[in-house]
ROZA-231919 format. One record per residue (C-alpha): z negated, y, x; residue number from 1. Coordinates in steps of 0.05 Angstrom, whole numbers, padded with zeros to 5 digits, m for minus. Layout:
N
+--------+--------+--------+-----+
|      w |      v |      u |   i |
+--------+--------+--------+-----+
|      Z |      Y |      X | NUM |
...
+--------+--------+--------+-----+
//
This chain:
395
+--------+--------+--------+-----+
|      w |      v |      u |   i |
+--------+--------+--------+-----+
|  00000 |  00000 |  00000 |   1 |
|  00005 |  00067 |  00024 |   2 |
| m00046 |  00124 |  00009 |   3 |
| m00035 |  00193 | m00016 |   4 |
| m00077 |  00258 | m00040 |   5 |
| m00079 |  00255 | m00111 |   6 |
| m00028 |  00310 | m00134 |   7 |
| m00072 |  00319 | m00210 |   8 |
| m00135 |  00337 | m00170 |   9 |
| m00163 |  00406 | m00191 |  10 |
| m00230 |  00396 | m00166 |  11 |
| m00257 |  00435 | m00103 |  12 |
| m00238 |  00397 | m00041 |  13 |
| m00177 |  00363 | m00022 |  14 |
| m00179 |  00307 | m00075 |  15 |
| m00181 |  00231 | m00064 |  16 |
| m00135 |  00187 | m00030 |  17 |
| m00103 |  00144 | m00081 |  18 |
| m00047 |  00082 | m00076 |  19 |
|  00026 |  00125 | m00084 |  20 |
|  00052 |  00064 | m00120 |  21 |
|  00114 |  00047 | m00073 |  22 |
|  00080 | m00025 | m00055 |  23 |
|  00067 | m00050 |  00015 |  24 |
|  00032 | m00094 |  00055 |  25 |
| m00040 | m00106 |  00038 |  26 |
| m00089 | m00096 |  00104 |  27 |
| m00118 | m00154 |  00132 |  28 |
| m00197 | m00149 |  00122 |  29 |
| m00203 | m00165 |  00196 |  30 |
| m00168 | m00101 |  00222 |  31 |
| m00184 | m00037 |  00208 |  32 |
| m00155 |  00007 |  00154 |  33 |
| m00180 |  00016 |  00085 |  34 |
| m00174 | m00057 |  00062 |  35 |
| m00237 | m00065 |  00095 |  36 |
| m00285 | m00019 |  00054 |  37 |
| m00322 | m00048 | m00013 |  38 |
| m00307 | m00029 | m00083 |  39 |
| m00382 |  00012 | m00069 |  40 |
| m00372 |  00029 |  00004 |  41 |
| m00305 |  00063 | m00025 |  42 |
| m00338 |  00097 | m00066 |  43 |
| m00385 |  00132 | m00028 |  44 |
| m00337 |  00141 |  00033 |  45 |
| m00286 |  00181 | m00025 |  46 |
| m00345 |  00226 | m00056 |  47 |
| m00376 |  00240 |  00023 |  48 |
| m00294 |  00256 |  00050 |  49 |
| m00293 |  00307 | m00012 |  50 |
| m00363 |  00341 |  00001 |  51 |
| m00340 |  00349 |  00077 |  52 |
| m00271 |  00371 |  00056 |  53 |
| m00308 |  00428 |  00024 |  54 |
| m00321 |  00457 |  00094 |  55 |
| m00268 |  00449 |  00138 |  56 |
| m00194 |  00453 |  00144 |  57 |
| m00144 |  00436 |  00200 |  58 |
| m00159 |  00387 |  00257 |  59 |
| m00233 |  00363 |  00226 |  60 |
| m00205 |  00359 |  00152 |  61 |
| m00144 |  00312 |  00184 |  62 |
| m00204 |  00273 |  00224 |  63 |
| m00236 |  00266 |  00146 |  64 |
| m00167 |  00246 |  00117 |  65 |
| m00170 |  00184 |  00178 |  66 |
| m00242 |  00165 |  00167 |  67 |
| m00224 |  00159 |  00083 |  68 |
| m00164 |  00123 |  00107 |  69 |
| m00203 |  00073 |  00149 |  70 |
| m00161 |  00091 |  00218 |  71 |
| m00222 |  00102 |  00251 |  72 |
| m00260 |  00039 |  00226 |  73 |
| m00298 |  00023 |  00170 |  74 |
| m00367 |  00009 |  00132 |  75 |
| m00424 |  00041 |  00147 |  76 |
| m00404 |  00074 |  00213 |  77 |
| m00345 |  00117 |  00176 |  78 |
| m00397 |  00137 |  00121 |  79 |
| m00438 |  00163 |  00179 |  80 |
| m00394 |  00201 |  00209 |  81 |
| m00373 |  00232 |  00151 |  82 |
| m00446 |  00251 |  00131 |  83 |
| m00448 |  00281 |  00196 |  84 |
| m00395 |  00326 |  00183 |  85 |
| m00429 |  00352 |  00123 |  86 |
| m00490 |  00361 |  00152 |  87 |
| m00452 |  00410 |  00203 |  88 |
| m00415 |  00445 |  00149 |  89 |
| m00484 |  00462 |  00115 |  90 |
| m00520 |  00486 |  00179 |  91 |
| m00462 |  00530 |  00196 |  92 |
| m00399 |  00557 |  00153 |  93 |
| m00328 |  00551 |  00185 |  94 |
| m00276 |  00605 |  00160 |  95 |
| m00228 |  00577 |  00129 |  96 |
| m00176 |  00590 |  00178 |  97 |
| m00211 |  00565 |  00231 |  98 |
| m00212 |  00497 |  00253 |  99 |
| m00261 |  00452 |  00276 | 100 |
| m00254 |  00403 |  00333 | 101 |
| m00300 |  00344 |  00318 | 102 |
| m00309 |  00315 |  00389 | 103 |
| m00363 |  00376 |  00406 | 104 |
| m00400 |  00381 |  00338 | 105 |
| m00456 |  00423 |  00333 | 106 |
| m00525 |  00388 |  00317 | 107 |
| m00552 |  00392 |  00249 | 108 |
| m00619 |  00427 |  00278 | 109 |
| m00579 |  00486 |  00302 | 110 |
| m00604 |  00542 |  00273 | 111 |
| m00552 |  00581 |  00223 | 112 |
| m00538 |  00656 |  00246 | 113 |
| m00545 |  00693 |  00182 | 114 |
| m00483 |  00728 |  00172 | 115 |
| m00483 |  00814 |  00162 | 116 |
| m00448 |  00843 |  00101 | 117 |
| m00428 |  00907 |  00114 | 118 |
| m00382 |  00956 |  00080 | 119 |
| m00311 |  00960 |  00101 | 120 |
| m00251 |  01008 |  00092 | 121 |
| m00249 |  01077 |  00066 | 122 |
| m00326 |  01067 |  00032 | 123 |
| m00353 |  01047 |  00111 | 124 |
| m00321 |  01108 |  00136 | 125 |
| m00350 |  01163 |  00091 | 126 |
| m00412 |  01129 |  00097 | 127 |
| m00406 |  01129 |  00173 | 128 |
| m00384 |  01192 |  00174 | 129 |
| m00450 |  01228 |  00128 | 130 |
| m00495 |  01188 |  00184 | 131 |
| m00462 |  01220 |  00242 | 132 |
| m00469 |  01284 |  00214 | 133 |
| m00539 |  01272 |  00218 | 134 |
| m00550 |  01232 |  00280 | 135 |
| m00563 |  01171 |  00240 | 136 |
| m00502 |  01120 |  00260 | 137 |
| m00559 |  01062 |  00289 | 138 |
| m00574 |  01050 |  00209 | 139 |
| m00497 |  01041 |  00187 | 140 |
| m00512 |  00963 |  00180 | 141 |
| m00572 |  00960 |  00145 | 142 |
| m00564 |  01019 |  00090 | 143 |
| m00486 |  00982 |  00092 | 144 |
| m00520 |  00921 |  00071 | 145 |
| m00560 |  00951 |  00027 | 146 |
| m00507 |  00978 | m00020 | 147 |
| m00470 |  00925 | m00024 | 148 |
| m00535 |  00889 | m00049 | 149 |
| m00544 |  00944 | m00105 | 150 |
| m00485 |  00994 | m00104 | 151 |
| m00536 |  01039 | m00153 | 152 |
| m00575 |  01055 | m00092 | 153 |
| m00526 |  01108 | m00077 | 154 |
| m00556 |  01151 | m00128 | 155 |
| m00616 |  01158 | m00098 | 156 |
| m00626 |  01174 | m00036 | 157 |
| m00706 |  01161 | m00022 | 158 |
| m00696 |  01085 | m00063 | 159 |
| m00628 |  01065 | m00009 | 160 |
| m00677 |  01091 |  00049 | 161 |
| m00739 |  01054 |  00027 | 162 |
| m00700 |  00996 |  00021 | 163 |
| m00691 |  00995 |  00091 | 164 |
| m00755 |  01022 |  00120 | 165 |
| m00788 |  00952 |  00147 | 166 |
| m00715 |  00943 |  00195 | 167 |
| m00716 |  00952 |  00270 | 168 |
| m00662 |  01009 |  00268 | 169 |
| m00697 |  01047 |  00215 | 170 |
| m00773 |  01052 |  00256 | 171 |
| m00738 |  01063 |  00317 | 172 |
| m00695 |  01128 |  00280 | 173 |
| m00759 |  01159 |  00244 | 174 |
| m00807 |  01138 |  00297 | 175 |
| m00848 |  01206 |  00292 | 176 |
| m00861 |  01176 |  00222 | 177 |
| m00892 |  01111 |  00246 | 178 |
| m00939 |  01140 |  00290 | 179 |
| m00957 |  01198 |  00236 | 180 |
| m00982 |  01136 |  00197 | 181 |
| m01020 |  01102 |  00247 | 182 |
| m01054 |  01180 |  00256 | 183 |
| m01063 |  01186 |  00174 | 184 |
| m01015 |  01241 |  00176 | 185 |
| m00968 |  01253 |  00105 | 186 |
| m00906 |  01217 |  00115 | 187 |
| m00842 |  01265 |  00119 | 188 |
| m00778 |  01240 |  00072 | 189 |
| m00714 |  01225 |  00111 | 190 |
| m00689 |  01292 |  00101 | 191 |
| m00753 |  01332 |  00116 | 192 |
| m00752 |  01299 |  00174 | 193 |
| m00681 |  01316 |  00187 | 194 |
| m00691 |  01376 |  00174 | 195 |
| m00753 |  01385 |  00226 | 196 |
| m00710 |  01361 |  00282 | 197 |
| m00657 |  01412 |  00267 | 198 |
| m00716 |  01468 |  00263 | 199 |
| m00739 |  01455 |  00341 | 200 |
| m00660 |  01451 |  00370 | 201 |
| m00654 |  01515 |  00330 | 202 |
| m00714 |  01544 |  00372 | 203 |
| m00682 |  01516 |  00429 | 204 |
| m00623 |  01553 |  00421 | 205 |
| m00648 |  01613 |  00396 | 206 |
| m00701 |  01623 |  00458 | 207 |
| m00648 |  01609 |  00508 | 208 |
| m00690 |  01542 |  00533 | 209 |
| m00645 |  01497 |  00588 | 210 |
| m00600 |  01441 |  00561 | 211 |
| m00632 |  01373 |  00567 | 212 |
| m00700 |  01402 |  00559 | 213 |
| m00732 |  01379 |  00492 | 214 |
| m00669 |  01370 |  00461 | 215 |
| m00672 |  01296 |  00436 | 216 |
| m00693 |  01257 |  00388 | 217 |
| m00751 |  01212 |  00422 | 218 |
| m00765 |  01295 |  00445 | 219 |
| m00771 |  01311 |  00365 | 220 |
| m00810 |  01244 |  00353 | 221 |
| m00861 |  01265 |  00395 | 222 |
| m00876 |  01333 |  00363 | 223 |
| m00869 |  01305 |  00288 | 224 |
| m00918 |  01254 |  00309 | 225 |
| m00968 |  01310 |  00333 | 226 |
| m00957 |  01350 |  00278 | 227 |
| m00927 |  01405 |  00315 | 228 |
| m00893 |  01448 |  00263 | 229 |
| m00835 |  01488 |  00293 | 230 |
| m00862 |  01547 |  00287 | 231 |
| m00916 |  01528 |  00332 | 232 |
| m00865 |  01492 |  00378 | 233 |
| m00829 |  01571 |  00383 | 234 |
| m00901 |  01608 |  00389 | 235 |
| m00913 |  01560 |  00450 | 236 |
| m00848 |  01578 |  00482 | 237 |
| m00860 |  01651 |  00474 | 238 |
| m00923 |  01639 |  00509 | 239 |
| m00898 |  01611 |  00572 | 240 |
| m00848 |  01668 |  00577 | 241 |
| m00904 |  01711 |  00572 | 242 |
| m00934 |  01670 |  00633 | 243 |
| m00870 |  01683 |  00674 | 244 |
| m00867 |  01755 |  00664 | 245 |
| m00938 |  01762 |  00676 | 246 |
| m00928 |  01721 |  00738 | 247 |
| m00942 |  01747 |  00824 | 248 |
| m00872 |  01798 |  00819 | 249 |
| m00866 |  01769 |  00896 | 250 |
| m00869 |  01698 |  00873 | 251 |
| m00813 |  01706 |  00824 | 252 |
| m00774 |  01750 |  00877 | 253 |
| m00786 |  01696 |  00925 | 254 |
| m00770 |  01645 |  00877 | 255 |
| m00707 |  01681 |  00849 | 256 |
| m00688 |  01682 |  00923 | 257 |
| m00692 |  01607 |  00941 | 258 |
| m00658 |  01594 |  00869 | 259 |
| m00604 |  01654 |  00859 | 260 |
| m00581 |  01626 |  00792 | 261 |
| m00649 |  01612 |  00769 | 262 |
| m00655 |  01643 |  00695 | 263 |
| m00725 |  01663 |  00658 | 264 |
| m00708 |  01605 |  00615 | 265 |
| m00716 |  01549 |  00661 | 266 |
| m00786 |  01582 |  00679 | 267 |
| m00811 |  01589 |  00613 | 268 |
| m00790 |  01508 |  00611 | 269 |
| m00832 |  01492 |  00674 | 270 |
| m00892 |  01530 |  00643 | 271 |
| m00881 |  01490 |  00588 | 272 |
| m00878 |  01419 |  00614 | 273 |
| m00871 |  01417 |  00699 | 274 |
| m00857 |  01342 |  00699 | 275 |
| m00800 |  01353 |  00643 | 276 |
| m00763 |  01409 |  00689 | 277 |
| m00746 |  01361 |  00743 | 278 |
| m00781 |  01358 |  00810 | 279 |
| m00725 |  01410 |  00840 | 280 |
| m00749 |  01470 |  00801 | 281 |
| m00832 |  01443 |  00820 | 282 |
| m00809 |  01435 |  00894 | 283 |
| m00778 |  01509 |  00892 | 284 |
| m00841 |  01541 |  00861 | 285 |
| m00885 |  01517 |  00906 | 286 |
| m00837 |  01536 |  00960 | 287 |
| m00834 |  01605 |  00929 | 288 |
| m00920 |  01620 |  00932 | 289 |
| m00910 |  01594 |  01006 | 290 |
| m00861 |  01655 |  01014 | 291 |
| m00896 |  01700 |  00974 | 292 |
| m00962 |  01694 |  01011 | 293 |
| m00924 |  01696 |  01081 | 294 |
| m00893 |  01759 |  01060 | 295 |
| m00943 |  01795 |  01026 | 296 |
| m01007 |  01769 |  01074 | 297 |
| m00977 |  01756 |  01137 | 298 |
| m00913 |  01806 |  01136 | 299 |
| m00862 |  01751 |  01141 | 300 |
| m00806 |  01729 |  01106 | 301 |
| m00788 |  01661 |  01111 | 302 |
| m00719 |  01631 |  01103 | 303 |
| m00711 |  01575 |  01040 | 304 |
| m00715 |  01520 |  01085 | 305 |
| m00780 |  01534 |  01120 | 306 |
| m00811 |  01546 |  01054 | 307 |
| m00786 |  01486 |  01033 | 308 |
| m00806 |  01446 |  01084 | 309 |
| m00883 |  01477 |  01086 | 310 |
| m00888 |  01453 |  01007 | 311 |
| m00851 |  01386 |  01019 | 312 |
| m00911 |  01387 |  01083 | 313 |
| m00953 |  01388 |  01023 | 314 |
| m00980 |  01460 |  01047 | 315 |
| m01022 |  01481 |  00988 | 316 |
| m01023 |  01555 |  00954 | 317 |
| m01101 |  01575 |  00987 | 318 |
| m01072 |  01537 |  01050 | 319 |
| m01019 |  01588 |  01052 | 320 |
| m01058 |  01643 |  01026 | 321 |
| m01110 |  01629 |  01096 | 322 |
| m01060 |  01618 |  01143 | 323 |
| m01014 |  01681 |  01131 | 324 |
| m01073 |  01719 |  01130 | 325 |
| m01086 |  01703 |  01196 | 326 |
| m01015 |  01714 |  01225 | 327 |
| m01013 |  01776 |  01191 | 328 |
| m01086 |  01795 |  01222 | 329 |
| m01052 |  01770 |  01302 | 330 |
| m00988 |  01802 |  01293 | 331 |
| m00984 |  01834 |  01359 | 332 |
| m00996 |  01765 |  01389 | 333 |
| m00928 |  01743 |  01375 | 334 |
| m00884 |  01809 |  01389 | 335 |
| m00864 |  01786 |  01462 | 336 |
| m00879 |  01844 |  01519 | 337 |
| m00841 |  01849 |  01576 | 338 |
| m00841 |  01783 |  01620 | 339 |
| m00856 |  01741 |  01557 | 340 |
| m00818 |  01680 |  01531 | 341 |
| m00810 |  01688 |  01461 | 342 |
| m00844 |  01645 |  01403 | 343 |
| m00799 |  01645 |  01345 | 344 |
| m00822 |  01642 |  01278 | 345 |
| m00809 |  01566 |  01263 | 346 |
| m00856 |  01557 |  01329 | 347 |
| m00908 |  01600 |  01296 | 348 |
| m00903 |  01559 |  01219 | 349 |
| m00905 |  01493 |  01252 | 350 |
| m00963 |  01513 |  01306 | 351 |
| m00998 |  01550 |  01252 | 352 |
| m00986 |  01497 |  01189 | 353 |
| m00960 |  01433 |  01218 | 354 |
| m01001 |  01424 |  01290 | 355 |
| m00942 |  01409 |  01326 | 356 |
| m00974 |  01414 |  01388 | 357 |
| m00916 |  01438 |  01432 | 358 |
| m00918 |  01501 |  01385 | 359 |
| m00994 |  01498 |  01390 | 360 |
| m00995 |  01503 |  01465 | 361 |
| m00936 |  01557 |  01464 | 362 |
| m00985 |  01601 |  01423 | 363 |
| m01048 |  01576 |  01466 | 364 |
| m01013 |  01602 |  01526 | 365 |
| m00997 |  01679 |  01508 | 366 |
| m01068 |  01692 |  01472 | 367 |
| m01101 |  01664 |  01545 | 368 |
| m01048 |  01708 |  01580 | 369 |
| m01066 |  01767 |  01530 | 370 |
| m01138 |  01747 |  01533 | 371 |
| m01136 |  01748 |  01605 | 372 |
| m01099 |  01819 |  01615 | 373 |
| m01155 |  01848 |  01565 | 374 |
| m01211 |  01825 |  01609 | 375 |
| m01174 |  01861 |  01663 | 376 |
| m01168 |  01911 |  01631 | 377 |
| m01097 |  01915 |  01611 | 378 |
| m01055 |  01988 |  01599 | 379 |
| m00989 |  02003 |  01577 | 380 |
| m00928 |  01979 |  01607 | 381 |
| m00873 |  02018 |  01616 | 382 |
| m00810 |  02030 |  01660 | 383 |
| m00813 |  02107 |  01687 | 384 |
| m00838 |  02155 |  01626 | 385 |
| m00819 |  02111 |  01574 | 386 |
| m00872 |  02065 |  01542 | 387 |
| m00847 |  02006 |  01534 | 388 |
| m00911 |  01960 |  01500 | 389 |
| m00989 |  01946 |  01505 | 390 |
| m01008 |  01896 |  01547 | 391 |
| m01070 |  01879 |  01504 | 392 |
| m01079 |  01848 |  01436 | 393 |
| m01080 |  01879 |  01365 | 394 |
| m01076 |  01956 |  01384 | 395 |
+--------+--------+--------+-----+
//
């Protein structure tokens, strides 16, 4: 006999084989082919080949149409197989057009990966297009799935964002929110919150404050979760500028020297948070108190590089303050007289702040020399009429 699909099947699956009626030769029940099976082993292998059939198409539903066939054997071991199959088809879906090669089956204990349903076409677009508007793209898939769950949710706003509040990508979104819970503090709607974040850029913008600086939203986060309204957020910015313009006039000279482009705005941002304005801008205001007390205490200007150096030295502000003072108090001591090698002024920074001891000794040398004339009582020094220096120190 030969065996066909039966062409009056309407049922899901691919149908039974059935005898097409043309005759042939009956299979020997001692080699394989459907001749083999009981009238109840038949049975069962027919109603298992249509459940798998449900599942799969191409090269696994031809494997099914062999094992109903008895190709592949018969009995038991072809109803096994067959409940294998379906046992794969329920852990995990195939498309359709996709077919399944039965020689690396999956196991039946493999986990499923639940599948996202999302909105698609010109509906995902608008929808993806409102969220970007308001920074919101990282909850496309859940509010998606939402909708398509209960399109009505699009007519309220606060019902389609409650419906997503327990997911990952909402919490991490509105995470000012969170920790205002944890704290007791009212919980803001989507759009208050919105809102909020759009209040302190405004400030931002309106007070001149550097790019990059508070200006994102784990930035915004913070301040919602601390309850810092923007108006307080602006009251604190005015306050810092108020710190720089009240600042040491030779520290910001200085520091507008070692940083030409520097504006009032990047200031008023290290007031505000040091750590936030980068270590470059900490490095060059330290730097510029270095200069300020050299100039103002010990009546020297130093270059950006040595000022540099003495903060990266770790030279502190009272350090700086003592040791200019004291240049500025043995001034003479380092204007070379006649005869005198000359001690520049990176040889009097590093003797003076550093203890390089070739520096040190440089120094050490003239004040005995000086020291020594003085005891001899030293007088001026000059070439015919013209005075030329003292020989003696700080006259």
């Amino acid at each position: 006999m030969a065996l066909i699909r039966d062409p009056n099947w309407t049922g899901p699956g691919p149908g039974p084989l059935i005898d097409d009626g043309t005759g042939g030769t009956t299979v020997d029940p001692a080699t394989q082919g459907r001749g083999q099976f009981t009238a109840e082993q038949a049975a069962a292998i027919d109603a298992a080949a249509k459940q798998a059939g449900g599942f799969f198409t191409g090269a696994t539903q031809d494997y099914i149409d062999q094992l109903q066939s008895g190709a592949l054997g018969g009995g038991a071991d072809t109803l096994n197989a067959l409940n294998i199959l379906i046992a794969q088809g329920k852990a995990k879906p195939v498309a359709a057009d996709t077919p399944d090669t039965p020689d690396t089956p999956d196991t039946p204990d493999t986990p499923a990966t639940p599948e996202t349903k999302t909105l698609s076409g010109s509906a995902a677009n608008e929808l993806k297009a409102i969220l970007r508007r308001y920074g919101l793209e990282g909850l496309f898939d859940p509010l998606s799935a939402a909708l398509i769950n209960d399109p009505t949710l699009i007519k309220n706003t606060d019902a389609l964002f409650g419906s997503i509040r327990e997911t990952p990508q909402y919490q991490t979104r509105f995470k000012g929110n969170i920790e205002r819970a944890k704290k007791n503090l009212p919980f803001l709607s989507e759009a208050e919150y919105i809102s909020q974040e759009q209040a302190y850029l405004t400030v931002n913008r309106n007070l001149g404050l550097p790019r990059g600086f508070y200006d994102a939203q784990n930035d915004w986060a913070n301040f919602i979760a601390n309850d810092v309204s923007p108006i307080e957020y602006s009251n604190r910015i005015q306050q810092a500028y108020n710190v720089v313009k009240n600042s040491d006039p030779e520290v910001l000279n200085q520091l507008k020297m070692l940083v030409p482009d520097l504006q009032d705005a990047d200031l008023a941002a290290y007031v505000l948070d040091p750590t936030r304005s980068g270590q470059e801008i900490e490095r060059k205001a330290r730097a510029a108190t270095i200069a300020a007390a050299g100039k103002t205490s010990g009546g020297m200007q130093l270059t950006a590089p040595q000022a540099e150096s003495l903060a990266l030295q770790g030279v502190s502000t009272q350090a700086a303050q003592q040791g200019f003072t004291q240049l500025g108090q043995s001034a003479g001591l380092f204007r070379p007289l006649q005869g005198e090698e000359t001690i520049t002024q990176e040889d009097i920074l590093a003797g003076t702040f550093t203890n390089e001891q070739a520096a040190q000794q440089r120094i050490a040398r003239r004040r005995r020399r000086r020291q020594a004339a003085f005891e001899a009582g030293g007088g001026f020094v000059g070439t015919g009429s013209r005075n030329i220096g003292l020989t003696t120190v700080g006259e």
